[in-house]
C-alpha positions in Angstrom: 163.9 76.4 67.1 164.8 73.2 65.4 167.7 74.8 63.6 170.6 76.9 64.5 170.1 80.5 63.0 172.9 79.9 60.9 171.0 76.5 59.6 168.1 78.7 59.3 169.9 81.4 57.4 171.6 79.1 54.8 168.5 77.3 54.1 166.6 80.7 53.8 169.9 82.0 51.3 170.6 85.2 54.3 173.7 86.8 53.8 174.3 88.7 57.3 172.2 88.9 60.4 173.2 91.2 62.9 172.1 91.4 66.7 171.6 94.6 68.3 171.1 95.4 72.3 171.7 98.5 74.7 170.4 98.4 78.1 170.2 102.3 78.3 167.4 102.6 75.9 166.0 99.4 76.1 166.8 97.9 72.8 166.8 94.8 71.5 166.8 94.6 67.9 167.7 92.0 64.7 168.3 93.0 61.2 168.7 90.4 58.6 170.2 91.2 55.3 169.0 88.4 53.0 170.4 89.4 49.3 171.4 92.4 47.7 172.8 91.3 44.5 170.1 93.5 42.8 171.3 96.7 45.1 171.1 97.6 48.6 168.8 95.9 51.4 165.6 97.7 51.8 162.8 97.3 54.1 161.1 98.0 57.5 161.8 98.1 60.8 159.1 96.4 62.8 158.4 96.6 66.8 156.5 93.8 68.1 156.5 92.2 71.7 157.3 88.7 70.3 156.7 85.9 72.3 160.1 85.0 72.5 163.5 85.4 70.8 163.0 82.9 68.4 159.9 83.7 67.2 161.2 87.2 66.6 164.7 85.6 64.9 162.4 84.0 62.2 160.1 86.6 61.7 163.5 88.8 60.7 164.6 85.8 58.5 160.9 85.4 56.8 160.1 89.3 56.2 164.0 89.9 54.8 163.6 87.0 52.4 159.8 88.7 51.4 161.4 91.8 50.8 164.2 90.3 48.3 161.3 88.8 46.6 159.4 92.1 46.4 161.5 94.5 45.3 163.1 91.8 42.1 159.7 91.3 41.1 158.6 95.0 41.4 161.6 96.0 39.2 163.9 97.8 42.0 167.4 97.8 41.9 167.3 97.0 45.7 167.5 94.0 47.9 165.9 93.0 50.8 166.5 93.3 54.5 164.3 93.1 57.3 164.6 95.0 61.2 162.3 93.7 64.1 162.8 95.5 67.2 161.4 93.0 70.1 159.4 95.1 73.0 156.3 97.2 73.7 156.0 100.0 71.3 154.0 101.9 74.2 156.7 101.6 76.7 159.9 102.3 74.5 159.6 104.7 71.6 161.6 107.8 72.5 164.2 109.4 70.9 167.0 108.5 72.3 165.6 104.8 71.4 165.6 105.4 68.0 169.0 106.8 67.6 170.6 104.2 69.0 169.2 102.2 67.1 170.0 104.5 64.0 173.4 103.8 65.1 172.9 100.2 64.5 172.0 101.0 61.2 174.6 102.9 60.2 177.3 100.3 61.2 176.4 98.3 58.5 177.8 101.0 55.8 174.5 101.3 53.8 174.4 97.2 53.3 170.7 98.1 55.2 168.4 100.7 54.6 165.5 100.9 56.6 162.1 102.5 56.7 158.8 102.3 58.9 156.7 99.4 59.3 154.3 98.0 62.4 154.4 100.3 65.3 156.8 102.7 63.7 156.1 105.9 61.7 157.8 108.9 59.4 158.6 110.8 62.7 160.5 107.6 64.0 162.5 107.4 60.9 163.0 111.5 61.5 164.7 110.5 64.6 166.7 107.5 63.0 168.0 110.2 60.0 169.8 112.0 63.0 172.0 109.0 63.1 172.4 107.7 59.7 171.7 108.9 56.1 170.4 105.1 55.3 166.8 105.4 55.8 163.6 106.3 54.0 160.4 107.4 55.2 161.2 110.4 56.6 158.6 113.3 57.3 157.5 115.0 53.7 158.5 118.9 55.5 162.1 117.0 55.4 161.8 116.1 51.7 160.8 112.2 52.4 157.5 110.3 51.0 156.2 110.3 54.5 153.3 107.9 55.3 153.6 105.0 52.7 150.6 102.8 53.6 148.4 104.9 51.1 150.6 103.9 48.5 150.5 100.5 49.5 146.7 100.3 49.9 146.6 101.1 46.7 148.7 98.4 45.4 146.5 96.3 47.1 143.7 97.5 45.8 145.4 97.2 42.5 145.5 93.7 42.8 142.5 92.7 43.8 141.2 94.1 40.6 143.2 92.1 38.4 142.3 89.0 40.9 138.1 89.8 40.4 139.6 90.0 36.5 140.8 86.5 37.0 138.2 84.7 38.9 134.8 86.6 37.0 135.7 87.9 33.9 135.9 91.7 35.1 137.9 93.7 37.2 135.0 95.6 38.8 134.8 95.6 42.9 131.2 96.5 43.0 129.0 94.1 45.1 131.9 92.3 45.9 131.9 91.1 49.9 135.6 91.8 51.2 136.6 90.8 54.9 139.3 93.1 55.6 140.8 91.8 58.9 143.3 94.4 60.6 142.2 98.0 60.5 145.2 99.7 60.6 146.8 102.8 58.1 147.0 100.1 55.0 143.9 98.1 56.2 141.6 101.9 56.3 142.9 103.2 53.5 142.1 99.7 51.3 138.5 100.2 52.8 137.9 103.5 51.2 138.5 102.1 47.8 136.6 99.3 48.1 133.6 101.2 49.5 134.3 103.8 46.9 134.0 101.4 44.2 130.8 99.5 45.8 132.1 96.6 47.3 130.5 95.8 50.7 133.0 95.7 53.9 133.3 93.2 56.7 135.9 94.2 58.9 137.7 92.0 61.5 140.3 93.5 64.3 141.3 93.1 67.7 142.0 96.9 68.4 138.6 98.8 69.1 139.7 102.3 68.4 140.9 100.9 64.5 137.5 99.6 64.6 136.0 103.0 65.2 137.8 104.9 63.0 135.9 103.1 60.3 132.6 102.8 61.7 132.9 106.8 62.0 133.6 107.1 58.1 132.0 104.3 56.9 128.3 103.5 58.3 127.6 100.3 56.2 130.5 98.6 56.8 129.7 94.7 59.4 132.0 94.2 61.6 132.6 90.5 63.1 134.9 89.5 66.0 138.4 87.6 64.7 136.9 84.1 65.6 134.4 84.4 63.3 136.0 85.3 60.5 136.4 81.8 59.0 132.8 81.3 59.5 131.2 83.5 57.0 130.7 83.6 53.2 132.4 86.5 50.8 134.3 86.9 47.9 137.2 88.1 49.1 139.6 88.0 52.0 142.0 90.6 52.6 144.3 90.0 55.0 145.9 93.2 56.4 147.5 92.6 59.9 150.1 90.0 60.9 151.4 87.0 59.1 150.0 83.2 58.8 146.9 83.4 58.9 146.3 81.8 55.8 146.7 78.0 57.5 145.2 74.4 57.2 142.4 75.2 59.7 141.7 78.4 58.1 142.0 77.4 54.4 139.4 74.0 55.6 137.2 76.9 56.4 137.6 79.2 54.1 134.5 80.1 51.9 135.8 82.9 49.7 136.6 82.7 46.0 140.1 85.3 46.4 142.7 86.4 48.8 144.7 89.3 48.0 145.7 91.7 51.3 148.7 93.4 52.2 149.7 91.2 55.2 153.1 89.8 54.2 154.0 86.0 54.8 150.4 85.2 54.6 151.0 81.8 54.0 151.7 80.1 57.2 153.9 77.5 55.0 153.9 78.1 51.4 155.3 74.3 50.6 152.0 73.4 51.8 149.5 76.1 52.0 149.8 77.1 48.7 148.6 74.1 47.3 146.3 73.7 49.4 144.8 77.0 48.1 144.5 75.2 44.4 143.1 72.2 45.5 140.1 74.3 47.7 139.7 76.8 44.2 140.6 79.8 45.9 143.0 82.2 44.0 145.8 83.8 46.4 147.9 87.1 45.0 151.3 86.4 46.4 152.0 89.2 49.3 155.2 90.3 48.1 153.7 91.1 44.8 150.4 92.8 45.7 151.8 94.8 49.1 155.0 96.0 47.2 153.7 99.8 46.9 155.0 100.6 50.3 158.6 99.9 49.1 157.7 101.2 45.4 157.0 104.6 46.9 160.2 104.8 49.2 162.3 103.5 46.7 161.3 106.5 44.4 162.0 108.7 47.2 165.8 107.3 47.5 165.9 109.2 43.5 164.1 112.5 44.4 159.9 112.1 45.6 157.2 112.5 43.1 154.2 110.7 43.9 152.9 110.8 40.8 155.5 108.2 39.7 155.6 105.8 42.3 151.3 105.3 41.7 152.2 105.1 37.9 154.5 101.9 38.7 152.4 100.9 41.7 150.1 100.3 38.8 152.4 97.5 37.2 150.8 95.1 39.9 147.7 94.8 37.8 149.7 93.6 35.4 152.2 91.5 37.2 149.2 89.9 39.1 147.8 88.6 35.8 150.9 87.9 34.2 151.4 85.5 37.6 148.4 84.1 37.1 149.6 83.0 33.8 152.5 81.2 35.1 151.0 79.4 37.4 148.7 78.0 35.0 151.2 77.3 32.4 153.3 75.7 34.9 150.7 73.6 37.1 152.3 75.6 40.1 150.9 77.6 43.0 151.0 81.2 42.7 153.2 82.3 45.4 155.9 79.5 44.0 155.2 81.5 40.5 155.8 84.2 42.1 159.0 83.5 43.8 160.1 81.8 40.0 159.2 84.9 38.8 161.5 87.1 40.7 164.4 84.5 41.8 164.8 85.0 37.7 165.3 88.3 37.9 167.8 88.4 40.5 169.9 85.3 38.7 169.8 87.0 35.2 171.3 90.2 37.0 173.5 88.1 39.0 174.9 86.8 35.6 175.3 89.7 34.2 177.0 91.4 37.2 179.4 88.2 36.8 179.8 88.5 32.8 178.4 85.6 31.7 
């Protein structure tokens, strides 16, 4: 790491990071409050064996600063925050894990609210509500939203529509090739609505069972082996696993005509990647604005649950999508910068009027 993680902070606009460890439970854990003028930090609490420390410092600092960006563009009076828990999810979930990191959690007086995100789940956050009242997600028999990857899948989905709108004049996903790489809750669920509508799935993902799951429920769905990905033609790529894989040897390869997935920091380096994306034709929905149902529908929960309302604004990414589009095009920007524009406005016109000006 180049910088210091202060450098990195200040050049990233984080307000607090905070580094957590106890040797009892095995936890070693970083949260990273990046702004909460609009309200309150919000966002997921990710467990990943990281390579190394640094790699798992910057993540923090990237997904944070995603999540500020999400929830001022989605409309939320909440700011955003990041946790990523560094370890193997297989060897340290427990309760008494969880609770301490609750504890964590709690000590920053609400400044952080957290919810489920890789390798975490409702019952997790169950565990994490023992020890602190800031967290979302939690089990529906407890009167949480649960599961929110349906609701993001669907913002996803949502998205993509209003891409096909874009790029061939309708919105329709039938006959439409989508590589969906990552199989997980989101990636699944975006599959059914794809194959629902008639679009035609390739999937991509390193975990077999994931895999399967699909295959079980969907028999006409290809699948191709990650390395390959980048070598086939389709209209759309949906990236729905980790981060970055939208990079100069990929986009060189890339034979698609859209990418909208719910991956977030798809853009390995948005000062360049995006770009890149206009000059190769390819139209890219920023992350933070097509994945932001997952947050959407815990956000409701925070104001009493009803599902019903969190799809009806999950549906406000059609629009926003387009209205992005628009932007960029007016501007002679990439989208994700159009994006960012889009809700760095938001949180300055708040910002002033918090201020009185």
């Amino acid at each position: 790491m180049q910088q210091s993680v202060i450098e990195l902070m200040q050049s990233m606009g984080h307000e607090q990071v905070m580094f957590c460890t106890d040797a009892a439970t095995g936890l070693n854990a970083i949260i990273a409050v990046h702004n909460t003028v609009l309200g309150p930090s919000l966002g997921g609490t990710r467990l990943w064996n990281y390579a190394s420390h640094t790699d798992a410092i910057v993540d923090a600092l990237r997904l944070s600063r995603g999540m500020t960006y999400k929830s001022a563009i989605s409309g939320l009076n909440l700011g955003g925050g990041k946790a990523v828990l560094i370890g193997d999810a297989q060897k340290l979930k427990n309760e008494a894990y969880w609770r301490r990191y609750g504890r964590f959690v709690d000590n920053l007086g609400g400044k952080y609210i957290t919810a489920e995100d890789v390798n975490t789940s409702s019952k997790d956050m169950e565990y994490i509500s023992m020890e602190t009242k800031h967290v979302t997600g939690v089990p529906e028999y407890l009167g949480g939203s649960g599961d929110p990857s349906p609701v993001t899948a669907y913002g996803v989905y949502v998205g993509m529509k209003a891409a096909c709108k874009k790029v061939y004049g309708n919105d329709s996903l039938s006959g439409k090739k989508v590589l969906v790489q990552g199989a997980g809750n989101v990636g699944r669920t975006l599959i059914d609505h794809i194959i629902e509508e008639g679009g035609k799935v390739i999937l991509s993902d390193i975990n077999e069972t994931n895999i399967k799951k699909v295959t079980d429920k969907h028999s006409g769905v290809t699948v191709v082996a990650p390395s390959e990905i980048f070598n086939m033609e389709y209209d759309i790529y949906a990236p729905c696993a980790l981060g970055a894989t939208v990079n100069t040897d990929a986009i060189n390869k890339m034979k698609c005509a859209i990418i909208a997935g719910a991956a977030n920091n798809q853009l390995a380096d948005e000062n360049v990647h995006g770009p890149m994306l206009i000059e190769k034709g390819i139209t890219y929905v920023p992350d933070f604005l097509i994945n932001a149902g997952g947050i959407i529908n815990i956000s409701v929960e925070r104001e009493g649950y009803n599902r019903a309302r969190a799809i009806a604004i999950v549906d406000n990414i059609y629009g926003r999508t387009l209205e992005n589009f628009e932007i960029a095009s007016r501007d002679n920007i990439h989208n994700q910068l159009a994006a960012m524009r889009m809700a760095e406005k938001r949180i300055s016109d708040i910002a002033n009027l918090k201020r009185g000006l």
